[in-house]
C-alpha angles and dihedrals in degrees: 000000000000127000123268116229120188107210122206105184138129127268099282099028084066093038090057088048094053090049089063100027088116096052090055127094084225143051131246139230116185122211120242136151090256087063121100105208095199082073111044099034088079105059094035119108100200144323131273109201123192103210106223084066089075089070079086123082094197086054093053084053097050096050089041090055087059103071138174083041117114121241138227118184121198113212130180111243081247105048119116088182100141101228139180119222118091093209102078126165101193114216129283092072114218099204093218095048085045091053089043094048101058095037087057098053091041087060086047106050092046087057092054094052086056098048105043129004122205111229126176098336081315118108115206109216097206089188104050085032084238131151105200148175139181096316093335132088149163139215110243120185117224090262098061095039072053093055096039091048087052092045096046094051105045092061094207146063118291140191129251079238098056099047099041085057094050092033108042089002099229126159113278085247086058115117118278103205084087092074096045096053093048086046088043096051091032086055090040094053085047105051090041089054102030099011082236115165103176121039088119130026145227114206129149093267095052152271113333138162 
């Protein structure tokens, strides 16, 4: 299946795409006001930005509210637009560099989204098992990146039960106090380092962060 790349770009700037789309390695959606981004942004691989669009600040809105996607921004050799994506193709296009270019930054990014996740201002280094932010960090051990990783992604408050059953995978009758101790020591480490109450969450439907 090819990748899906959602364009934002002028008139033109589309025109002169759809002119090449058989020759890419990926497929194109182009932005409109008909389109409903909740149902395109998941199954969109990255992003492709003229960047004469950015003359706009609704537009700038707009790509800065869709986050976790990689960018690649398209500029003119003369251009002197400060822009500010660090992935930048500069025009004329080479169809073979342009193929090569965001395949490479959608390998990259997905990489990067195995490797650290960005919660709450924190970044998780899954590698080097590390919670930071700006100078500061903290050692985390595979069972917590396992519970903030559940917690982040459920978006919503969930049970002892629940995530003793997708973290340690124990029966939902198991004891909970498991749970409790691993949130107690994982907020402890965090307030003593950020002084951070409330990364995660206690409410009456459960643990969220």
């Amino acid at each position: 299946m090819k990748n899906n790349i959602l364009v934002f770009g002028t008139k033109n700037f589309n025109n002169s795409l759809n002119e090449i789309k058989n020759c890419l390695n990926f497929s194109l959606t182009f932005f409109n006001e008909a389109v409903l981004l909740d149902d395109i942004i998941p199954t969109t691989n990255a992003l492709l930005i003229d960047c004469d669009v950015c003359d706009d600040p609704k537009n700038l809105i707009l790509i800065n509210s869709i986050i976790n996607k990689p960018i690649l921004l398209v500029v003119k050799p003369e251009s002197k637009k400060k822009c500010n994506h660090n992935d930048k193709i500069f025009l004329p296009l080479i169809i073979s560099d342009f193929n090569s270019r965001l395949v490479s930054l959608i390998i990259s990014d997905k990489f990067n989204q195995n490797s650290s996740i960005k919660i709450k201002g924190y970044i998780i280094d899954k590698n080097e098992k590390k919670l930071t932010i700006d100078d500061s960090s903290i050692t985390v051990t595979e069972r917590e990146i396992q519970l903030i990783e559940l917690l982040f992604n459920e978006k919503k408050p969930i049970s002892k039960k629940i995530i003793l059953k997708k973290v340690w995978k124990y029966s939902e009758d198991a004891d909970t106090h498991t749970v409790e101790t691993h949130i107690y020591r994982l907020r402890k480490k965090i307030l003593g380092e950020f002084n951070d109450e409330n990364f995660i969450i206690n409410t009456k439907l459960g643990y969220t962060i």
